[in-house]
ROSE-116506 format. One line per 10 residues: number of its first residue (from 1); for each residue x, y, z of N, C-alpha, C. Coordinates in steps of 0.1 Angstrom, whole numbers, plus 5000, padded with zeros to 4 digits. Example, Ala and Ser with C-alpha at 12.3 -4.5 7.8 and 13.67 -1.06 7.14 Angstrom:
% ROSE-116506
1	5132 4943 5078 5123 4955 5078 5132 4967 5078; 5128 4978 5071 5137 4989 5071 5129 5000 5079 .
% end
This chain:
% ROSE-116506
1	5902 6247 2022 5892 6237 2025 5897 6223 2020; 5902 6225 2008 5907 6213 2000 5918 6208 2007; 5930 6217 2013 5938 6213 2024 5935 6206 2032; 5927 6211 2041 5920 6206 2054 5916 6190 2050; 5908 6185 2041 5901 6174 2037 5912 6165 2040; 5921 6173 2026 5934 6164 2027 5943 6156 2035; 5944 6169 2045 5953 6162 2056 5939 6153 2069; 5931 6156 2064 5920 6152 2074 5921 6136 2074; 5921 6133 2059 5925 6119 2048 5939 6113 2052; 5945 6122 2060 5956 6113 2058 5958 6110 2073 .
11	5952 6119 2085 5953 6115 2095 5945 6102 2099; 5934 6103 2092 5922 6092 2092 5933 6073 2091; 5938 6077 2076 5948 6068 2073 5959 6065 2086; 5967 6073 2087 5975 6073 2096 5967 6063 2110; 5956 6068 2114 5947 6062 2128 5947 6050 2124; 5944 6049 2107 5939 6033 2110 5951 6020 2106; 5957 6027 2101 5973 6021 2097 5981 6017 2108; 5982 6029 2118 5989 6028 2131 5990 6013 2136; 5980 6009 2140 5980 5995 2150 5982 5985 2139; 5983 5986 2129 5991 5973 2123 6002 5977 2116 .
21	6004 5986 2118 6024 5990 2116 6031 5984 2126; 6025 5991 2141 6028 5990 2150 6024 5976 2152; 6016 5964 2155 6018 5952 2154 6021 5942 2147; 6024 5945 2139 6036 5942 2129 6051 5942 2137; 6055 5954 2136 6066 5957 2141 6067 5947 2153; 6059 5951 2164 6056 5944 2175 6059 5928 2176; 6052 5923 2161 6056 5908 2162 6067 5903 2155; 6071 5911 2150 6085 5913 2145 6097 5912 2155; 6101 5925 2165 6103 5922 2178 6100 5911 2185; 6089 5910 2184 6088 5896 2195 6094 5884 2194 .
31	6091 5885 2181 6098 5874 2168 6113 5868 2172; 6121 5882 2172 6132 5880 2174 6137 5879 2185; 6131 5884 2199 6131 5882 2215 6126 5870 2213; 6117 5861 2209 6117 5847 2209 6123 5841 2207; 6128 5843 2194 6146 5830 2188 6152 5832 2203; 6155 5851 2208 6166 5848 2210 6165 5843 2224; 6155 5847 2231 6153 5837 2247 6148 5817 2244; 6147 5815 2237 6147 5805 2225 6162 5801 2227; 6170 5805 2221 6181 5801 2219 6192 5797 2232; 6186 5813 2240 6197 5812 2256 6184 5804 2265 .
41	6178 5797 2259 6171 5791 2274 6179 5779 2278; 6176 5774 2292 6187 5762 2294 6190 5753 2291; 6178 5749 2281 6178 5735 2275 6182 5736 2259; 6185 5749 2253 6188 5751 2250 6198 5753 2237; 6211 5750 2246 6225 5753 2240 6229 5745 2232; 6226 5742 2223 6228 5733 2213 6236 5732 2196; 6237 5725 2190 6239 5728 2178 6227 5722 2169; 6220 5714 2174 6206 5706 2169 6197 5709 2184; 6186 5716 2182 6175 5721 2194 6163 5714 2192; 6163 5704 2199 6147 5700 2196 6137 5702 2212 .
51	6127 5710 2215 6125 5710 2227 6110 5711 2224; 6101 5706 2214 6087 5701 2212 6088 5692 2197; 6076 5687 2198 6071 5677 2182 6074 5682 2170; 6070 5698 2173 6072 5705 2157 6090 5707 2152; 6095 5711 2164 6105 5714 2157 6113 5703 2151; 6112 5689 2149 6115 5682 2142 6116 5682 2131; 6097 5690 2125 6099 5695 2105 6097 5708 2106; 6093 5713 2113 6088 5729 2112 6109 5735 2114; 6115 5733 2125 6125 5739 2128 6134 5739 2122; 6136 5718 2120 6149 5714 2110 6144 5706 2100 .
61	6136 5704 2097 6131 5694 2085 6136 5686 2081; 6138 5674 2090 6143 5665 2091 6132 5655 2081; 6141 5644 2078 6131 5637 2069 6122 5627 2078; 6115 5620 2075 6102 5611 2087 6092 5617 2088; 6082 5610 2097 6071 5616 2103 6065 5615 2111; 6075 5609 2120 6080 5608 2135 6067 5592 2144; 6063 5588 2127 6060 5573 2138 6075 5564 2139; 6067 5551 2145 6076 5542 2147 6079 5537 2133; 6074 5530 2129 6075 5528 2112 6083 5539 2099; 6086 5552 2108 6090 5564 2096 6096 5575 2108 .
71	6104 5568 2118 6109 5581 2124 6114 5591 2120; 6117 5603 2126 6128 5613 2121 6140 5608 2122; 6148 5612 2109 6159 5609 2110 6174 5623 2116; 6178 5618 2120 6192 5631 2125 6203 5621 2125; 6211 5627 2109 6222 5611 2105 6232 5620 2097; 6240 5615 2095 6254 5618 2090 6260 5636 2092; 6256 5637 2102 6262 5653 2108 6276 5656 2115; 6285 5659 2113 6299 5660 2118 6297 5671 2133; 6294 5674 2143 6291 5684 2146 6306 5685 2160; 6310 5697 2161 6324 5699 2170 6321 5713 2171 .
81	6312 5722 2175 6312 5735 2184 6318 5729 2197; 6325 5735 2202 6334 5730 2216 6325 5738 2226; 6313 5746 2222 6310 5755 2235 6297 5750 2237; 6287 5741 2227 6275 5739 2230 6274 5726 2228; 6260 5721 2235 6260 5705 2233 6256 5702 2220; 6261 5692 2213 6259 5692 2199 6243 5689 2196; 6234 5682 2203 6223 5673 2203 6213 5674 2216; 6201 5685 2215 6192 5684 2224 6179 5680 2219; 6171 5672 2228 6162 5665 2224 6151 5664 2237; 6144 5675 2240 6136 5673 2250 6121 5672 2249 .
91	6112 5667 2257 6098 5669 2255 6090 5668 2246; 6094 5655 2240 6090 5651 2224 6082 5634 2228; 6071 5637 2223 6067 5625 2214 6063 5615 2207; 6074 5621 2197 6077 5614 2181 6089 5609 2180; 6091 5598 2175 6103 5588 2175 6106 5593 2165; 6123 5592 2173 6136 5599 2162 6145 5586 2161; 6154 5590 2155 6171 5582 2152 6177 5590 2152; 6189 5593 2161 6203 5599 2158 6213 5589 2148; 6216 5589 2140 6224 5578 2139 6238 5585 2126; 6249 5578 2128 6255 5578 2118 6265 5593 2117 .
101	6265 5596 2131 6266 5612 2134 6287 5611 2140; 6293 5620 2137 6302 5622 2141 6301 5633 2151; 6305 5634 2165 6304 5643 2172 6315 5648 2179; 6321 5654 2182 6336 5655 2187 6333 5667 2196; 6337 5666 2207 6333 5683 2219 6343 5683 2233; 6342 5694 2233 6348 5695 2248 6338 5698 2259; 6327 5697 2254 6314 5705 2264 6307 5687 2263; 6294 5689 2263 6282 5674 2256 6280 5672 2245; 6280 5657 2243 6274 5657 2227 6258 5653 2227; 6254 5648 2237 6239 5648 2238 6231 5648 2249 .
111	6219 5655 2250 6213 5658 2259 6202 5652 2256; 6192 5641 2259 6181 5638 2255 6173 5636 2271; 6160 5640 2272 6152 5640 2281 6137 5645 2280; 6129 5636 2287 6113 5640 2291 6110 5633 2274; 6111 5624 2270 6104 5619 2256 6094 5606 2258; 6089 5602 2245 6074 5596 2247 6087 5580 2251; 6077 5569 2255 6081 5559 2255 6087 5551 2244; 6099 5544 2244 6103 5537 2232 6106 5547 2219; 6105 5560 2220 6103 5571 2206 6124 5571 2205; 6126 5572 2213 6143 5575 2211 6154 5561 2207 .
121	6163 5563 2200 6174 5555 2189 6185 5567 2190; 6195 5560 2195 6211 5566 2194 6218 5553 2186; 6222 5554 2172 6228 5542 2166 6237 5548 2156; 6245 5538 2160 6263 5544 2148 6267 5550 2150; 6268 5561 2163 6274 5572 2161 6289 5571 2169; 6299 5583 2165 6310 5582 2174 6311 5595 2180; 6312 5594 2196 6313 5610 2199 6327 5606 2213; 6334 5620 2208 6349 5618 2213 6345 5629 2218; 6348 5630 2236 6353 5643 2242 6367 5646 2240; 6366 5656 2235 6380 5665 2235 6382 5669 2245 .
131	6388 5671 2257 6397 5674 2268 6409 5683 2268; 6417 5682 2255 6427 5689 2250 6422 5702 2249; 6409 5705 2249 6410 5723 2242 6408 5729 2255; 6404 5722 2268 6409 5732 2281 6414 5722 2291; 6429 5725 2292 6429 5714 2304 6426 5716 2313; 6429 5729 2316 6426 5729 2329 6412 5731 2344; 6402 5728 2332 6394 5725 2338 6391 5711 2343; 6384 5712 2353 6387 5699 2357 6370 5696 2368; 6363 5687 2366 6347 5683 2372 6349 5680 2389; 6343 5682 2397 6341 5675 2406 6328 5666 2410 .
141	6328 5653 2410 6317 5643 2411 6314 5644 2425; 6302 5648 2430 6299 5649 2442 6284 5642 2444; 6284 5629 2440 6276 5623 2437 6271 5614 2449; 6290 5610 2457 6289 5603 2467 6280 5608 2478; 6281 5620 2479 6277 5630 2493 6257 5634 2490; 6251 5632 2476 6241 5636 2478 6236 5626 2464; 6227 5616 2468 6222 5609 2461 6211 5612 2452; 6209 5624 2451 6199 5632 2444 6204 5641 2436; 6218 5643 2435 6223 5648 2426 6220 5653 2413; 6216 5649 2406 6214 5650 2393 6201 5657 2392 .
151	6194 5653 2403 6177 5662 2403 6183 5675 2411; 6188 5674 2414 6191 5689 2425 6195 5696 2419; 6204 5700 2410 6218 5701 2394 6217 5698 2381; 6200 5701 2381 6204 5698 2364 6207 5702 2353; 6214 5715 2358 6222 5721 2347 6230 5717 2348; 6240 5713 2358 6254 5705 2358 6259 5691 2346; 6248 5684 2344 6248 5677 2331 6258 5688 2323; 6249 5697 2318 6259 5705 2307 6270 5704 2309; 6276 5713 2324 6288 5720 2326 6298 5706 2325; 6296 5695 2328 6302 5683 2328 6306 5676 2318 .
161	6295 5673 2309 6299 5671 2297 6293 5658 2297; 6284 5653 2301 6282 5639 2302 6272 5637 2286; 6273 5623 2285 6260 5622 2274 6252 5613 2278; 6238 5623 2282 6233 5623 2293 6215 5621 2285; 6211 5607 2294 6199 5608 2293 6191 5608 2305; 6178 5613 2309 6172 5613 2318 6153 5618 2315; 6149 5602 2319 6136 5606 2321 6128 5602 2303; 6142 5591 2299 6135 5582 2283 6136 5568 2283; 6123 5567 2289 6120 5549 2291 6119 5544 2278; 6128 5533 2271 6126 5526 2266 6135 5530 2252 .
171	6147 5539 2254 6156 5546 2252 6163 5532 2243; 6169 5535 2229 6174 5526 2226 6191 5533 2223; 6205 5524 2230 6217 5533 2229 6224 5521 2222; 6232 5521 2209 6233 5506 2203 6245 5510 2191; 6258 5507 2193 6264 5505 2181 6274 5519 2180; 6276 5521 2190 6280 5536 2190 6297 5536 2200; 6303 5546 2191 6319 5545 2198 6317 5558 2211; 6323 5557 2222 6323 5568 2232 6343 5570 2237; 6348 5580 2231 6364 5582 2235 6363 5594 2240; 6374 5593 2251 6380 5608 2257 6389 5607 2253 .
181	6395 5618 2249 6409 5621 2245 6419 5621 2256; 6421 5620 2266 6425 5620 2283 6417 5610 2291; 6424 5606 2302 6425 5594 2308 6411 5600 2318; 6398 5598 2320 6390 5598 2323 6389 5604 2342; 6397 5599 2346 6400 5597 2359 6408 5608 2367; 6409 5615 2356 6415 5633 2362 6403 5643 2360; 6388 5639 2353 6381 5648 2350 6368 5642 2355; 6365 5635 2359 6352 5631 2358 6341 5631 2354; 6349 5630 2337 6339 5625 2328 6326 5612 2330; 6319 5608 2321 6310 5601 2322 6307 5599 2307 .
191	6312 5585 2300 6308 5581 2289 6295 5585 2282; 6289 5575 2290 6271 5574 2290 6265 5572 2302; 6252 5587 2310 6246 5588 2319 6233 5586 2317; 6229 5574 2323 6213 5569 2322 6204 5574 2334; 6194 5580 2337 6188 5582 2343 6175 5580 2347; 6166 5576 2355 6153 5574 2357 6145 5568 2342; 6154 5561 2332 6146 5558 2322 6146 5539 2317; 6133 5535 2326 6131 5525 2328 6131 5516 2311; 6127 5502 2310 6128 5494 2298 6142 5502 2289; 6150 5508 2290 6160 5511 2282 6170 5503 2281 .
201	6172 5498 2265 6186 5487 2263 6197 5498 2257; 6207 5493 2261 6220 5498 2259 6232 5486 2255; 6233 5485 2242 6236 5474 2232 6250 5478 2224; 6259 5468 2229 6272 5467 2216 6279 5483 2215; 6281 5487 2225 6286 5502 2225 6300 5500 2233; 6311 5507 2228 6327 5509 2231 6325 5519 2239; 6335 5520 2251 6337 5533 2260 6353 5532 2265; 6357 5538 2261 6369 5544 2269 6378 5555 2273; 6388 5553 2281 6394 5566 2285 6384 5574 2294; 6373 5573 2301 6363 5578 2308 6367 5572 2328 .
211	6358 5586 2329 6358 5587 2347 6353 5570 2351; 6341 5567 2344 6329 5562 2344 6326 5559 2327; 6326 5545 2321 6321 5544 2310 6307 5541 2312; 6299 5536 2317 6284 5535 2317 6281 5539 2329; 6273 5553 2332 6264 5547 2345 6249 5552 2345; 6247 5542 2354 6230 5538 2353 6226 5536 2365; 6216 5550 2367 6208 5551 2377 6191 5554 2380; 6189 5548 2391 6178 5549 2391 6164 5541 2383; 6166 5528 2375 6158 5525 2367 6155 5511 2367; 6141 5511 2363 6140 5497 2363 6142 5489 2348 .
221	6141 5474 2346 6144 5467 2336 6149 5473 2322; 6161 5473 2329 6170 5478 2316 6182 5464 2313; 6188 5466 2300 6187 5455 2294 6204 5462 2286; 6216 5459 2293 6228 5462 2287 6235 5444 2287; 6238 5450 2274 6248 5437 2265 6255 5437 2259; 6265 5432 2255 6275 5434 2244 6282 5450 2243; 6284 5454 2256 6293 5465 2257 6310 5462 2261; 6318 5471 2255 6329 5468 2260 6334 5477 2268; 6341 5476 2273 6349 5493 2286 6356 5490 2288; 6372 5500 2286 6382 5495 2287 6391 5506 2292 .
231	6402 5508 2304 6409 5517 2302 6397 5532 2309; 6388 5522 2315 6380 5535 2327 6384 5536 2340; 6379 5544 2349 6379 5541 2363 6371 5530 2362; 6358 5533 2363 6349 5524 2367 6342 5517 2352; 6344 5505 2348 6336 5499 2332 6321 5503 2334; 6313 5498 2344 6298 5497 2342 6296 5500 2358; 6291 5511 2363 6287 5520 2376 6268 5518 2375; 6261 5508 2381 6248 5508 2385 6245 5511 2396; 6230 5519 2400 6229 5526 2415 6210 5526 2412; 6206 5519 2422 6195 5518 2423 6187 5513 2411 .
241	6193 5502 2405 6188 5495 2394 6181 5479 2398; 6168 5478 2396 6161 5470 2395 6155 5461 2388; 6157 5449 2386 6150 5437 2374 6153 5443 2366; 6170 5441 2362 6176 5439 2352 6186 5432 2345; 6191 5430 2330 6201 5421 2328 6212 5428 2325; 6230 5426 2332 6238 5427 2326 6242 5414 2323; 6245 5417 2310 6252 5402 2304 6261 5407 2293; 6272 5396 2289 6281 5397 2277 6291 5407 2273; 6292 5417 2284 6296 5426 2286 6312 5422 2291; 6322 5432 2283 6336 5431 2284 6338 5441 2289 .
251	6345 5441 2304 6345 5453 2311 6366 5449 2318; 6372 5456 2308 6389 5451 2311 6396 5463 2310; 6411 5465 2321 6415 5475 2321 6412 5483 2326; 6400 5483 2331 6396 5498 2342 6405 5500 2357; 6398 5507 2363 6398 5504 2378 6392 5492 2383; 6381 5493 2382 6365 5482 2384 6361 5480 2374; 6360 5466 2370 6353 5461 2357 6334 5467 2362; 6330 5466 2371 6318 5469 2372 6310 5468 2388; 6311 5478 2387 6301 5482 2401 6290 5483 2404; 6285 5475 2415 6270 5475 2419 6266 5483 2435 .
261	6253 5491 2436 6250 5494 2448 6238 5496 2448; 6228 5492 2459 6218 5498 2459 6209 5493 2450; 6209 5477 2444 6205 5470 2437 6198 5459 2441; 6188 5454 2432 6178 5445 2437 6173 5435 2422; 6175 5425 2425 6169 5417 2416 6179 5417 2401; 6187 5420 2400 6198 5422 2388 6206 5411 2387; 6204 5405 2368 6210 5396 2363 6225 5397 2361; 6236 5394 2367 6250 5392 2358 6255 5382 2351; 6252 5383 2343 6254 5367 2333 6260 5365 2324; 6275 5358 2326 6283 5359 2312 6290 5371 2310 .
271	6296 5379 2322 6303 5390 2317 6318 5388 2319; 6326 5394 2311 6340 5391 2310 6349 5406 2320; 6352 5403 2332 6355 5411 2344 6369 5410 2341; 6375 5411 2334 6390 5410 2338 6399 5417 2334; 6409 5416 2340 6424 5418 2342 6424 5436 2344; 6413 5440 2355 6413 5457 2356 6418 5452 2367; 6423 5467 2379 6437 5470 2380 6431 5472 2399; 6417 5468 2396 6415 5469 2414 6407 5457 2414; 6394 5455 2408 6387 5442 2411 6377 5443 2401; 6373 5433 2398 6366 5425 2386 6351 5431 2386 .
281	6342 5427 2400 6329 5429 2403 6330 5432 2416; 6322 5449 2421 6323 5453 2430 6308 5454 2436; 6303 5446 2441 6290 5444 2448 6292 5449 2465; 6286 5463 2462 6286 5469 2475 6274 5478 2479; 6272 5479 2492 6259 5488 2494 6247 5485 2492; 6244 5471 2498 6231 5462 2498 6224 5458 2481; 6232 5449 2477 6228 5446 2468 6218 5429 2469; 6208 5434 2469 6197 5420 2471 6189 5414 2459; 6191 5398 2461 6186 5387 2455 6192 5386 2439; 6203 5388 2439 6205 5394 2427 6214 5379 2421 .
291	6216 5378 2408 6216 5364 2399 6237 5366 2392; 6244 5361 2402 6258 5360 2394 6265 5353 2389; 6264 5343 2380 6263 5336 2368 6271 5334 2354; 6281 5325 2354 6286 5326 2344 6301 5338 2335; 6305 5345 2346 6311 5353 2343 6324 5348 2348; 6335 5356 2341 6350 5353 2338 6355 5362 2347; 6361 5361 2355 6368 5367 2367 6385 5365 2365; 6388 5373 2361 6401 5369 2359 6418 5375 2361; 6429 5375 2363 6438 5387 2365 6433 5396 2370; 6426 5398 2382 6424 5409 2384 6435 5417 2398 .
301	6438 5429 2397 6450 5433 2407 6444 5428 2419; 6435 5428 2426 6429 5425 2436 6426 5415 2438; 6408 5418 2438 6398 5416 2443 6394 5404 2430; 6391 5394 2429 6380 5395 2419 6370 5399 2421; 6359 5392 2434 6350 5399 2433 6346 5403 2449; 6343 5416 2452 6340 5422 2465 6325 5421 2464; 6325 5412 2475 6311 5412 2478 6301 5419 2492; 6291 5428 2487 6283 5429 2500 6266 5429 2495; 6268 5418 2489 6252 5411 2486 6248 5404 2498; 6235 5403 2494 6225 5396 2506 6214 5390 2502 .
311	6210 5378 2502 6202 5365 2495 6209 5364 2479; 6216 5363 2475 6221 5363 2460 6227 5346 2459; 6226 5347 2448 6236 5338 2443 6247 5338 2431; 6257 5328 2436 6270 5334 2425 6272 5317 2424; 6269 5315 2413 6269 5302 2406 6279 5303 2388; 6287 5292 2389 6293 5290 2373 6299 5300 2371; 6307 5305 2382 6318 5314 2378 6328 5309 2379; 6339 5317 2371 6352 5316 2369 6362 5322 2372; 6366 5319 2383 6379 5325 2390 6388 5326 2387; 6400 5327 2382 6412 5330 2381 6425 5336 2385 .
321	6432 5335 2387 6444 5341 2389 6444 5358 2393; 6436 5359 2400 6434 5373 2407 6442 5374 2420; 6452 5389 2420 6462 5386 2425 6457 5387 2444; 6446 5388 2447 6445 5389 2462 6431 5376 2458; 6420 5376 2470 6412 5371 2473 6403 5366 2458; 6400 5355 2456 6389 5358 2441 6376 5364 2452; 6369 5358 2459 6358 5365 2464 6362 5369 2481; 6357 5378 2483 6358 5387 2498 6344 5391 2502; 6340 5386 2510 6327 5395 2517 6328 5406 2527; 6320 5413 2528 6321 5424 2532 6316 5423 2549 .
331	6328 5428 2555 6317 5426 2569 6310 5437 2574; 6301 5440 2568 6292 5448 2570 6278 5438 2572; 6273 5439 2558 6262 5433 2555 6259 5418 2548; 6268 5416 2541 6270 5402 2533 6263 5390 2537; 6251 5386 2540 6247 5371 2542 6240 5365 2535; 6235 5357 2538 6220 5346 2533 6222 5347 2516; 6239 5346 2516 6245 5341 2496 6244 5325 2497; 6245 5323 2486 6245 5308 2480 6258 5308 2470; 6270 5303 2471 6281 5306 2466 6285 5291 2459; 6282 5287 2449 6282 5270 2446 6286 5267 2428 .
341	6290 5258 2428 6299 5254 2413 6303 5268 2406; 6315 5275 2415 6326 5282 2408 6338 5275 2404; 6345 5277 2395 6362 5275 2397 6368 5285 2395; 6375 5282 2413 6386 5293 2415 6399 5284 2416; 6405 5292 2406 6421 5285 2403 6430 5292 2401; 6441 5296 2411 6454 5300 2412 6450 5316 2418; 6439 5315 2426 6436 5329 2433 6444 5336 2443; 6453 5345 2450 6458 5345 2459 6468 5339 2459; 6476 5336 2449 6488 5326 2447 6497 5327 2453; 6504 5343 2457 6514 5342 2471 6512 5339 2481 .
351	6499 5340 2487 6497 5336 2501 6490 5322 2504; 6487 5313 2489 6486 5300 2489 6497 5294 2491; 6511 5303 2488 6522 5295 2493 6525 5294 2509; 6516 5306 2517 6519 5307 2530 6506 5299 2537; 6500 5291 2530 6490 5288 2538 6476 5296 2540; 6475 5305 2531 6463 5307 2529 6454 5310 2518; 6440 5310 2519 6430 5304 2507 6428 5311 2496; 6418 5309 2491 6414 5317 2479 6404 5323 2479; 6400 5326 2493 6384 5333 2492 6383 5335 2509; 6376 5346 2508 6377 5351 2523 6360 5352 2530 .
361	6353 5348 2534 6342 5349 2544 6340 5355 2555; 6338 5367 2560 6337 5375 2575 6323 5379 2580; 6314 5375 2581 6303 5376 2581 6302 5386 2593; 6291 5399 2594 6289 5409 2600 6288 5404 2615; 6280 5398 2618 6273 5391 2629 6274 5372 2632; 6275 5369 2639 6273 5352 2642 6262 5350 2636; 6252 5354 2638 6235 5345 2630 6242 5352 2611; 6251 5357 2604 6249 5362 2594 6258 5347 2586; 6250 5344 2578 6261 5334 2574 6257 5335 2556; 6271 5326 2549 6268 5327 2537 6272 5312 2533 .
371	6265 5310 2523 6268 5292 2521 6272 5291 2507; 6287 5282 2510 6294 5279 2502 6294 5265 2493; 6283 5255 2492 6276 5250 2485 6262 5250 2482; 6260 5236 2475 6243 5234 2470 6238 5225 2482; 6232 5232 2492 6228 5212 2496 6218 5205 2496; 6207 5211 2483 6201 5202 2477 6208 5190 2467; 6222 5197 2457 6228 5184 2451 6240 5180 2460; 6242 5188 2474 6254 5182 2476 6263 5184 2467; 6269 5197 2463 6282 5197 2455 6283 5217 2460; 6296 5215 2459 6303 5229 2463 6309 5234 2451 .
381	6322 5237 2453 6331 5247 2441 6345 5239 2441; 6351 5239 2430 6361 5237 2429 6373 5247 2433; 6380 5242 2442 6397 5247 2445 6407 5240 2440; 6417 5246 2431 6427 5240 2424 6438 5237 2437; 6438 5245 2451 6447 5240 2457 6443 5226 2471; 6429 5222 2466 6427 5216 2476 6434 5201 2470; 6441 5194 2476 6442 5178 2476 6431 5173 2475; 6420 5166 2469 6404 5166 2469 6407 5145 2475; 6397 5143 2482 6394 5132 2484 6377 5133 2486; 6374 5124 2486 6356 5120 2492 6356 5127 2504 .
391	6366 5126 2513 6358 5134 2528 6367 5149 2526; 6369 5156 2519 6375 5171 2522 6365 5175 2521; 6369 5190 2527 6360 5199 2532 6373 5210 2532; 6367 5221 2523 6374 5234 2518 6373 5249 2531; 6383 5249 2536 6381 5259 2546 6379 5268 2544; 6374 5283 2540 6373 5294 2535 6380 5307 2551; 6391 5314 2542 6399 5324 2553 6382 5335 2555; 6388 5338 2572 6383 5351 2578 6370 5348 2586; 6367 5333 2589 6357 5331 2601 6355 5317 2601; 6346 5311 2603 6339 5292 2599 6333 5288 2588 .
401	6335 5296 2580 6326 5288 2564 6331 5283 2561; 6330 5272 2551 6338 5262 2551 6333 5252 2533; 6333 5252 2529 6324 5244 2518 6327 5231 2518; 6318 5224 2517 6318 5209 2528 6316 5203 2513; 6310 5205 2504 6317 5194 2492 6320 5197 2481; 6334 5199 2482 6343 5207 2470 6341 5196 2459; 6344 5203 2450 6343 5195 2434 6355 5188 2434; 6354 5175 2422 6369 5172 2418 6370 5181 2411; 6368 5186 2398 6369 5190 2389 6359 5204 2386; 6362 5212 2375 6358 5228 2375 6346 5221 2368 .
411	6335 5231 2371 6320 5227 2362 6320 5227 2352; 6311 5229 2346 6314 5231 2327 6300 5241 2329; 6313 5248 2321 6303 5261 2313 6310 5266 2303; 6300 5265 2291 6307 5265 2278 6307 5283 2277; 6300 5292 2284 6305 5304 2282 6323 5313 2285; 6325 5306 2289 6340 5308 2294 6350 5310 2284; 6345 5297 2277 6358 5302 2262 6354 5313 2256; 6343 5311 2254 6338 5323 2244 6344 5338 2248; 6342 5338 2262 6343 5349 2271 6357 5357 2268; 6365 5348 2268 6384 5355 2262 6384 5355 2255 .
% end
C-alpha cells in the first residue's frame, strides 16, 4: 500500500513537472532555432547584425542611447571576415556612428538600410575591397538593361560587394577612405551605393581603384562635396537625382570625371573634372534645368564636356586643353541651353590647326537650338583662337550656332585657382 502511494507521488510529480521540463527544453530549442534562422537570414550575414532598436544594447552593448545628442557608438573595430558583410544595419530608429573602423573584405563592408531619418553617421572609417582573395570572380552590372535593378535584386548588393545604402534619408557619409585592391573596371565594383535616401550628404570621402566611385540613385536633395575619385571608371555616376548640389568635388584619372542622367534641377558648382581619360562631365539622358557653374574642365582625353541637357545653363567654366571638343551636344535631345562666360583655351588643338573649333553644336531638330551667349548683357565666352575685334562673331562646328559676342578676355572666377 505504501508502494502504491509512493509511486502514485511520483507519477503525480512527474504530470506536473512534465510541461515545464518540456517547455523549458522547448524554449531552449527554440532559443537556438532562433540565433540560428537569426543568423542565416538575408539581412543577416554579417560580422556586426543590427536588424531592430534593441540589438544595439541588448545584442552588442554598444555604448549611447541612441538619441541624437548620445548616439550609439560602433568605433575602432578592425573587421576582415572575407565571407560576410562586416556591418549590417537595418530597420532602426536610433541614431548610430560607425566611425573610426578599419574594414578590409572581399565580400561588403556595409549594408545599411530602412532607418529613421537623419539617425545614421559613417565617419573615419577606411574600408578596402580585397579582390586578391578570388580573382576570378568577376560581377556583371546589368543595370543598363533594367532600371529597377536594385529593387528587383536585392540580395545582389551582397553578392557584389557594394557599400551599399538604401532607403536612409538623411544618411550622413563623411571623412572615410574607399580602396580596391584591383582596377575597378574588370569587376564591377561600386565604391559607395546610394539609394532612394533623400536629404543625404556625402562629404570629404576618397574613392579609388573602383568600377564606379560614387553612385547615386534615385533621390532627392542630396548634398555631395569635397570628394575626391581618382583612377575609376566612372568618379561620380548620378541617375534620377533631383534638387541637388554637386560641388568641390575632384573627380581625375577616371574614365568620366562624372556622369549625369535622368536628372532635374542639379547644382554643379566648382568641380575639378580633369585630366580622366574619356571626358570630364558626361550629361546624358535628359538632364533638365540643371546649374553648371564654375568648374575646371581640363586635359581631358576627349570630351570635356558631353552634353545632352535641356533648359540648363553652363556659365564660368573653364575649358582647357581637352584633347577633342571642350563641349559637344548631343544630337538627340540637347536644346533650350544657355552656354555664356566660359573660357575655352587650347581645346581641340590639332584640328584648330586644320580649321576647326573648339566646341561642337548639332541640335536634334531645326526649332532645337542652344544659345551661346547672354543677351540680356550682351556678352558670350571667350575663344583663345578667335582674333577678337568689336564685330566678331565665334562660329561654333556641327550646324549655325554661332556666339555673336565673344569676350576679349577669360571671366574671372576666383574658383579656378583654387580648383588645381
Amino acid at each position: 500500500m505504501g508502494k502504491l502511494k509512493r509511486n502514485t507521488k511520483i507519477s503525480l510529480a512527474v504530470l506536473f513537472l512534465a510541461p515545464i521540463i518540456l517547455s523549458t527544453i522547448g524554449l531552449s530549442v527554440y532559443g537556438v532555432l532562433d540565433k540560428v534562422l537569426y543568423q542565416r537570414s538575408l539581412f543577416a550575414q554579417g560580422e556586426i547584425v543590427i536588424l531592430n532598436d534593441g540589438d544595439f544594447s541588448k545584442r552588442y552593448s554598444f555604448p549611447g542611447s541612441g538619441t541624437a545628442e548620445d548616439p550609439y557608438l560602433i568605433e575602432n573595430y578592425c573587421l576582415d571576415d572575407p565571407d560576410t558583410t562586416a556591418i549590417v544595419i537595418r530597420g532602426t530608429t536610433k541614431h548610430f556612428v560607425i566611425r573610426n573602423c578599419s574594414i578590409k573584405k572581399h565580400g561588403q563592408p556595409i549594408f545599411i538600410s530602412n532607418i529613421g531619418f537623419n539617425t545614421g553617421t559613417v565617419i573615419n572609417n577606411t574600408f578596402f575591397e580585397d579582390m586578391t582573395l578570388d580573382k576570378e570572380v568577376k560581377f556583371k552590372d546589368s543595370r543598363e538593361n533594367d532600371r529597377n535593378w536594385f529593387v528587383h535584386n536585392c540580395v545582389l548588393p551582397f553578392e557584389d560587394g557594394f557599400t551599399f545604402i538604401i532607403n536612409a534619408p538623411g544618411i550622413r557619409i563623411e571623412n572615410n577612405h574607399f580602396r580596391c585592391s584591383l582596377e575597378g573596371t574588370e569587376y564591377g565594383r561600386t565604391g559607395l551605393s546610394v539609394l532612394s535616401s533623400d536629404y543625404s550628404v556625402i562629404n570629404n570621402n576618397t574613392f579609388s581603384f573602383f568600377y564606379r566611385g560614387i553612385n547615386l540613385l534615385e533621390s532627392l536633395y542630396l548634398t555631395v562635396v569635397n570628394n575626391f575619385c581618382y583612377n575609376n571608371s566612372d568618379g561620380i555616376f548620378i541617375d534620377e537625382i533631383e534638387e541637388s548640389l554637386i560641388m568641390n568635388n575632384k573627380c581625375t584619372k577616371n574614365g568620366v570625371g562624372l556622369v549625369a542622367l535622368y536628372c532635374e534641377k542639379v547644382l554643379f558648382i566648382t568641380n575639378n573634372l580633369s585630366y580622366n581619360r574619356h571626358c570630364g562631365l558626361n550629361l546624358i539622358r535628359r538632364v533638365i534645368s540643371c546649374q553648371i557653374r564654375g568648374n575646371l574642365i581640363e586635359g581631358n582625353g576627349r570630351y570635356g564636356l558631353y552634353c545632352d541637357a535641356i533648359n540648363s545653363n553652363i556659365t564660368y567654366n573653364y575649358f582647357s586643353s581637352n584633347s577633342n571638343y571642350a563641349i559637344i551636344t548631343s544630337e538627340y535631345n540637347a536644346n533650350g541651353n544657355y552656354i555664356h562666360h566660359n573660357a575655352f583655351i587650347d581645346n581641340n588643338y590639332e584640328s584648330l590647326l586644320l580649321g576647326k573649333k573648339q566646341a561642337y553644336d548639332n541640335p536634334y531638330e531645326d526649332n532645337y537650338q542652344n544659345y551661346w551667349c547672354d543677351d540680356y548683357s550682351k556678352e558670350g565666352n571667350y575663344w583663345s583662337d578667335l582674333i577678337w575685334n568689336e564685330d566678331s562673331i565665334y562660329q561654333i562646328d556641327g550646324g549655325n550656332a554661332t556666339d555673336q559676342y565673344p569676350l576679349f578676355e577669360p571671366p574671372i572666377m576666383e574658383s579656378w585657382e583654387r580648383l588645381h
